[in-house]
C-alpha positions in Angstrom: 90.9 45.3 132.9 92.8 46.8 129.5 91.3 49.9 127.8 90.9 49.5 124.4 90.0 45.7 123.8 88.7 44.8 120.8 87.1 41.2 120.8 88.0 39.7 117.0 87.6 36.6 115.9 90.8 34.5 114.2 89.0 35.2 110.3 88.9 39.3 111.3 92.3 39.5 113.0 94.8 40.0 110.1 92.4 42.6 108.6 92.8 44.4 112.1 96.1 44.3 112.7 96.9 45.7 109.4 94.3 49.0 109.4 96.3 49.2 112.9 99.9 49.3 111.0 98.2 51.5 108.6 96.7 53.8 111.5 100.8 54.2 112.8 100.6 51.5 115.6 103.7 49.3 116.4 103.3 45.6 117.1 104.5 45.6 121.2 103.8 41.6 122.2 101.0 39.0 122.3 99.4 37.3 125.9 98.3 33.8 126.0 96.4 32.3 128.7 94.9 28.7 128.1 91.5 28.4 129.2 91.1 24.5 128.9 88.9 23.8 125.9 90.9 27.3 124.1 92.9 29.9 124.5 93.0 33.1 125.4 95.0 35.4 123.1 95.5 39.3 123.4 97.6 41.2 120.8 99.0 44.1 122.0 100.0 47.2 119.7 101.3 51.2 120.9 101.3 54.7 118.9 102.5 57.7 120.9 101.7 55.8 124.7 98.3 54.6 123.4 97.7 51.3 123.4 95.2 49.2 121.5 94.1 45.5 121.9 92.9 42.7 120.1 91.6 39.4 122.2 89.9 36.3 120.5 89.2 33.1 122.0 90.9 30.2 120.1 89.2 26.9 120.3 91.5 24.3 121.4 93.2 22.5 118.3 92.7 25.0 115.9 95.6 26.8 113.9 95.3 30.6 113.7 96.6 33.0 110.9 100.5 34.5 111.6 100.7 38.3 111.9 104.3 38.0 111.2 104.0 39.2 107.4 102.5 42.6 108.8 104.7 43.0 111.5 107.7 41.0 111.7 109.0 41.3 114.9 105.8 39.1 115.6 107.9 35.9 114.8 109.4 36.0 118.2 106.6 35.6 120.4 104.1 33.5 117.9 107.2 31.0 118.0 106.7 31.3 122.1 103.7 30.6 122.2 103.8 28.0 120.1 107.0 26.5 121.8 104.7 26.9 125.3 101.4 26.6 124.6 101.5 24.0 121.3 99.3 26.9 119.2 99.9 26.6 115.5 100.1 29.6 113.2 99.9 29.4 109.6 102.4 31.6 107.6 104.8 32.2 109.8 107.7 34.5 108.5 110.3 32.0 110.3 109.1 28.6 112.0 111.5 27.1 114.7 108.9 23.8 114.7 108.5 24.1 118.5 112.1 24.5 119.3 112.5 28.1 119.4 112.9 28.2 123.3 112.6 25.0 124.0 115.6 22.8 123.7 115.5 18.7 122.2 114.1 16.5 125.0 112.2 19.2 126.8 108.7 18.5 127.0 106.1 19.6 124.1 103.6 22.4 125.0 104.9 22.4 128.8 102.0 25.6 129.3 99.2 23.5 127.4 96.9 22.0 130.4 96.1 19.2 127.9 99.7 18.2 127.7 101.4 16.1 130.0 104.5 18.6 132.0 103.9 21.8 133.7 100.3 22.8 132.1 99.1 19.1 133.4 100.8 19.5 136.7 99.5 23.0 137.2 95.9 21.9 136.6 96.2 19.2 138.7 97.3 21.1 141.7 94.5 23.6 141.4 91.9 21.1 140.7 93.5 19.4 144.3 93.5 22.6 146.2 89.7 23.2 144.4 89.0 19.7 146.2 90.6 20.4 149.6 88.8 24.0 149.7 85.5 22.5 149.3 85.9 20.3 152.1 87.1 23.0 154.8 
């Protein structure tokens, strides 16, 4: 488990992140895990080898508020995640509109387990091997 993880809700995260660009921290990356009915997403910041986290739980469907305007070098992975996972953030410095990895003709959200591709695929293969253990 990560030392240092705040739980924050989507409403109290840009307030956060910016007492923690005030307090000297640098923006490192963000985690996203999708959980099925949300998603799981850790913010990840660094001053002097300390490291300080943020997780909130993001109900499927819902749009959540860019960091990108407090630290900029945030654009790169909220565009990935969005790209992957099919998250929308509001205020986005630069928005590649799902295409910043993904090329035209790839599929939408492959990482979303709602979305048909590699999520759905992934969730059916678990859900088969949760199947097959229950039997032995």
């Amino acid at each position: 488990m990560l030392d240092n993880v705040t739980e924050t809700t989507a409403e109290a995260l840009p307030a956060r992140v910016w007492q923690t660009r005030q307090e000297g921290y640098r923006f490192v990356t963000m985690t996203c895990t999708d959980l099925g009915d949300s998603h799981d997403i850790l913010y990840h910041f660094d001053r002097n080898y300390s490291l300080r986290h943020f997780r909130l739980r993001l109900p499927r469907g819902e749009c959540l508020a860019s960091i990108s305007s407090i630290f900029f070098a945030a654009i790169l992975v909220e565009n990935e995640i969005k790209d992957l996972f099919g998250i929308e953030f509001s205020g986005l410095a630069i928005d590649y509109k799902g295409r910043f990895i993904l090329s035209d003709g790839a599929p939408l959200a492959p990482l979303n387990k709602s979305h048909a591709g590699i999520g759905m695929e992934i969730r059916n293969l678990t859900q088969a091997a949760s199947k097959k253990e229950a039997r032995s």
